[in-house]
C-alpha positions in Angstrom: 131.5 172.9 62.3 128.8 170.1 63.4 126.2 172.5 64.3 126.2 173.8 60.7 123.8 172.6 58.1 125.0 170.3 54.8 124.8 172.6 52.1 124.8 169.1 50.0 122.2 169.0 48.1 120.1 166.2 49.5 120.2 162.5 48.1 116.7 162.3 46.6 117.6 165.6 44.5 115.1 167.6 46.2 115.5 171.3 45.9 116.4 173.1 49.2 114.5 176.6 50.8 115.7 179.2 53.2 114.2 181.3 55.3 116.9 184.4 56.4 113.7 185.6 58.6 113.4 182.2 60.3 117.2 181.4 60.1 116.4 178.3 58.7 117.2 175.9 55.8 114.6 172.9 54.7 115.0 170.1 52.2 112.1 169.2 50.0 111.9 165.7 50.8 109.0 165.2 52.7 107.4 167.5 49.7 108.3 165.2 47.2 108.1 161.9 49.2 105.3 162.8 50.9 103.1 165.2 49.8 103.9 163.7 45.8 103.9 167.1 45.0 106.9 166.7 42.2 108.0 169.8 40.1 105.7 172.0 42.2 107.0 171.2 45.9 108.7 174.5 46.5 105.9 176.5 45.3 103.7 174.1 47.9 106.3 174.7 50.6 106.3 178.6 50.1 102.9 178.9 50.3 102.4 176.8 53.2 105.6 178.5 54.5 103.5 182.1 54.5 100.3 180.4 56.1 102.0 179.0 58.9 104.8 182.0 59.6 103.2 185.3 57.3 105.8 185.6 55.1 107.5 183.7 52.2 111.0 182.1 52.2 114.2 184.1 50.8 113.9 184.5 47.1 109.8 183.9 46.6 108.2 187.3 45.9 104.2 186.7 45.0 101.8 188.5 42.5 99.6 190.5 44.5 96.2 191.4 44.0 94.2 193.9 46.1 90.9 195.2 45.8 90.2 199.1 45.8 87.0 199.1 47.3 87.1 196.2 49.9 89.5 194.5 51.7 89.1 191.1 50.0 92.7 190.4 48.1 95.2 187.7 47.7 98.5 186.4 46.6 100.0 184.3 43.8 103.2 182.4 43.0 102.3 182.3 39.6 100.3 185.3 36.9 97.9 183.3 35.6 95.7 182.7 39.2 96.2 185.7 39.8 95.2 187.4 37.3 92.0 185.0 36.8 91.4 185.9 40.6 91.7 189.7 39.6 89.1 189.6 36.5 86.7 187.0 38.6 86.8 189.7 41.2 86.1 192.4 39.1 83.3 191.1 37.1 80.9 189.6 40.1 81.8 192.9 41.7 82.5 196.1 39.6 85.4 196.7 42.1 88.9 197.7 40.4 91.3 195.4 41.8 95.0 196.9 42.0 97.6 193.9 40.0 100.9 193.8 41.1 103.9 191.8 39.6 106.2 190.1 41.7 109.0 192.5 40.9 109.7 196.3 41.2 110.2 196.7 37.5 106.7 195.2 37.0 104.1 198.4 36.6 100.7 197.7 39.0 97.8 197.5 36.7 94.2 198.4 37.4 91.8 194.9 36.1 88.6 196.4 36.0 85.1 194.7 35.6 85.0 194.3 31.4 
């Protein structure tokens, strides 16, 4: 079918992302041509991906971290921000700040101020 996207992977060897929620399929190239942003170009393209639409591409689940007693929070591709996000949080506010794991097997811990 000509209306059908390649599922070739694309000549430069840049990964490719889908979206089911957008119905849509992007090459990496103008992340790695452009942008230079090398090994981490689908974690730049998944978080400009939820800026831009308010949700993350198929198979990109974030660590979350939410605050208990205000609404600041956020959301992480990767543990280490956002756990450092977590502990800054906690220690310039005394809030308890609720750390989730990107998966359902993961158990939510509570980072308090130490």
């Amino acid at each position: 079918m000509a209306d059908e996207p390649s599922r070739e992977p694309p000549e430069s060897g840049a990964p490719t992302v889908s979206c089911s929620r957008c119905n849509r399929e992007w090459d990496l190239d103008f992340e790695f041509e452009e942008l230079y942003a090398g090994n981490r170009a689908v974690e730049q393209f998944a978080l400009d991906h939820e800026r831009h639409t308010g949700h993350f591409p198929d198979d990109v689940t974030p660590w979350i971290v939410d605050c208990r007693e205000c609404p600041d929070g956020d959301q992480y591709l990767e543990e280490r921000p956002a756990r450092r996000w977590a502990k800054t949080h906690a220690r310039h506010t005394d809030h308890t700040v609720e750390f989730h794991p990107p998966t359902e097997e993961g158990s939510t811990e509570a980072i308090d101020a130490e």
